[in-house]
N, C-alpha and C positions, 0 to 999 in steps of 0.2 A: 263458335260464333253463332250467334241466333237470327232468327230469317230474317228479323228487319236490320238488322247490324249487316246482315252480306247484300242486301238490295238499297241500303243506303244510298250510295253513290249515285244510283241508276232511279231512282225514286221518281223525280221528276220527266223522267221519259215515261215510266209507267203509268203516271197517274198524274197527270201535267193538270197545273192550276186551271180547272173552269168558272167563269162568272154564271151559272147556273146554282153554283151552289151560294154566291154570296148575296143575288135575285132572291132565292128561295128562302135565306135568312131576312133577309130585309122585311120580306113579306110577310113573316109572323113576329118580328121584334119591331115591327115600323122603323119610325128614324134612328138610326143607330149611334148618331151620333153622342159623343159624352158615355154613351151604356158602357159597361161594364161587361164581359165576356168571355166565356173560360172556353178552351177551345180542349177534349178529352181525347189523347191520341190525334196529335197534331200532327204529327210526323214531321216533314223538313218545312212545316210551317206555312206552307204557301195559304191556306183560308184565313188564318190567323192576320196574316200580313196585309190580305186582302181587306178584311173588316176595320185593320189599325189607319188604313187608308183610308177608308171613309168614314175618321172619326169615331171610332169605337175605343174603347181600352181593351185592350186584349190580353190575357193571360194564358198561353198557349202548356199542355203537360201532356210527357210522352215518355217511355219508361226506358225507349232505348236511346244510349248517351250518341249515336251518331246523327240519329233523327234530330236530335239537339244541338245539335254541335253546326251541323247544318243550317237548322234554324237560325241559330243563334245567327250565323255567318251572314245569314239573309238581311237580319234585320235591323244589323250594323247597330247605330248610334240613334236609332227611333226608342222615344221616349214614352209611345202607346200601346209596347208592345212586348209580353217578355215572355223566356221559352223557358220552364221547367223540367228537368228531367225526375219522375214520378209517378209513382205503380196510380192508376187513376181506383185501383180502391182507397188512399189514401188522401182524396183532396179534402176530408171537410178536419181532415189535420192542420193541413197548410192554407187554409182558404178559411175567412171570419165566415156565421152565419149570416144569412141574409145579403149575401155583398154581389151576388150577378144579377142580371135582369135576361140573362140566354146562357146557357148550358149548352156546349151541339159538341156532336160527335159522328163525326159521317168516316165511309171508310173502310166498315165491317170490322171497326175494332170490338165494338161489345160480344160478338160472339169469341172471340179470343177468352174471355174468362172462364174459368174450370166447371163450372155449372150454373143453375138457377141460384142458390143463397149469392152465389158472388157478383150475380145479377143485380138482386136482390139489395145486394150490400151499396151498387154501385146508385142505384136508383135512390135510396136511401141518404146517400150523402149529400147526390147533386139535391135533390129536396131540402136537404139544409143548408148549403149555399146559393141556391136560388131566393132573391128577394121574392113576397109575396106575389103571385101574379105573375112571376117571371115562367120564359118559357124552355122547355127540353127539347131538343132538335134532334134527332139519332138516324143513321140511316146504316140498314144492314143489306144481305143479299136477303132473299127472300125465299125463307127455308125449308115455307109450305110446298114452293114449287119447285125445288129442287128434291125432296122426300115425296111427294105427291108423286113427280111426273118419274122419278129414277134418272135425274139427270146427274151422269160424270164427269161435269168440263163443265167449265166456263170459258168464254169466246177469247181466243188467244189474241192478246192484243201483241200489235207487230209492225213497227214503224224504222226508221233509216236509222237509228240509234240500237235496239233490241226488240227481239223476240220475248214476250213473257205466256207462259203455256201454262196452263192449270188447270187440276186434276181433283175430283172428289171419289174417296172411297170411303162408304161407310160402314160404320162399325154396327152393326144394328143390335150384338149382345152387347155393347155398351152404352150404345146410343150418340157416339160422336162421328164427326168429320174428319178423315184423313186429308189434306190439305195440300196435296204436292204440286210443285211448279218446281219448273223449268224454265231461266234467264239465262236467254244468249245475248253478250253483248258484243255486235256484231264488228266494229272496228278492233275490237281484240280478240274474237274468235275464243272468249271464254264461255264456259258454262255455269252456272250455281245453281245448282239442286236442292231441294227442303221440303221439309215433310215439319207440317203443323198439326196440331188438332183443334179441333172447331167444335163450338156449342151450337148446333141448328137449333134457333131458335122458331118457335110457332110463334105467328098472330096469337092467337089463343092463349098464350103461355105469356107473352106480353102483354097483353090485357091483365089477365091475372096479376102479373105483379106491382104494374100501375096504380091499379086498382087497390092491391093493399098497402102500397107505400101513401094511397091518398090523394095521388094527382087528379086533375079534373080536365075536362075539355080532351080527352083523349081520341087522334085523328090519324087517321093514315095515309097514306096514298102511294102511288105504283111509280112516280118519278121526282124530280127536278120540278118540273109544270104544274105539279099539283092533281094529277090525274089522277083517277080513284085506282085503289087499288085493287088488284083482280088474277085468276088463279092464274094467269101467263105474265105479271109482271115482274122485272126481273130483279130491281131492288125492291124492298119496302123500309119506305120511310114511315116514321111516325116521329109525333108533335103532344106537348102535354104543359100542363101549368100546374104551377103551385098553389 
């Protein structure tokens, strides 16, 4: 079973729908209405569902079938909004050129891929299903300050539902993240353990490959709010156009 297939169930206690992120979309797609919107590494859909609500089309893709399965359950019989299950290096297979106006990907899914080319590759495609102008939305942990400062943990989140603990160990002869967590789910007194590897991605390194996929307008910042970003912040997002 692979780590998003065993934390399925429990997803939305972990990572419960905020309107911070569908603010932060609005804010760089303007009215959303009518747009068109691929949503990369959706998980059980809740942003996706959000944006279909206030009139967006949404096309949500996410590579594990419970994540989907999920989704799908969410969104019932809504006509704005559909859940693919799909490796997100493969969208400009299943997606026409030119057909989004936003691309977004929040979540720290991009660092799940095997290196920079598959970065690379990914950047690449959403550039060809982004309409002209359209824009790229991505938000990662922020890898500068996690390698910079030697931090091993991220802040356990821990509410009436589960405990979710997380752990960094890095590989520094190979240059990746060991990824481990620990989900107690506290009404059944189970545990799920997993061990991931992670691509720490650099600002620096992201730049680079924006830069030669061609994107323009490229922005960062340190939250949700839009605050600049700086060596103690704890996601980094970034923003970019076609």
């Amino acid at each position: 079973m692979s780590f998003y297939q065993s934390i399925a169930p429990y997803y939305d206690y972990i990572f419960p729908p905020t309107p911070m992120h569908v603010a932060f979309v609005k804010s760089k797609a303007g009215d959303i209405s009518g747009k068109r919107m691929l949503e990369a590494g959706c998980g059980t859909g809740n942003l996706a569902l959000q944006l279909a609500g206030q009139g967006a089309v949404v096309e949500g893709v996410d590579l594990d079938p419970e994540m989907i399965s999920a989704a799908r359950g969410k969104a019932g019989l809504s006509e704005n909004v559909r859940f693919n299950q799909l490796d997100i290096l493969r969208i400009s297979e299943k997606f026409e050129p030119n057909s989004f106006d936003a691309v977004v990907s929040f979540g720290n899914t991009l660092v799940h891929l095997k290196d920079a080319d598959q970065v690379m590759q990914f950047l690449q495609q959403v550039k060809n299903v982004l309409k002209p102008g359209g824009s790229l939305m991505v938000q990662i942990i922020h890898y500068d300050r996690i390698l910079n400062q030697k931090i091993n943990a991220l802040p356990t989140i821990d509410n009436e539902e589960i405990k979710f603990e997380r752990f960094y160990d890095l590989d520094e002869t190979e240059g990746f993240i060991d990824f481990r967590t620990v989900l107690t789910v506290k009404k059944r007194g189970q545990r799920i353990q997993n061990l991931v590897r992670l691509l720490p991605l650099r600002k620096g390194t992201i730049v680079e490959l924006l830069q030669e996929c061609g994107y323009k307008d490229i922005r960062f910042y340190g939250n949700f709010k839009e605050d600049d970003l700086t060596a103690d912040s704890q996601p980094l997002i970034f923003t970019a156009r076609k």
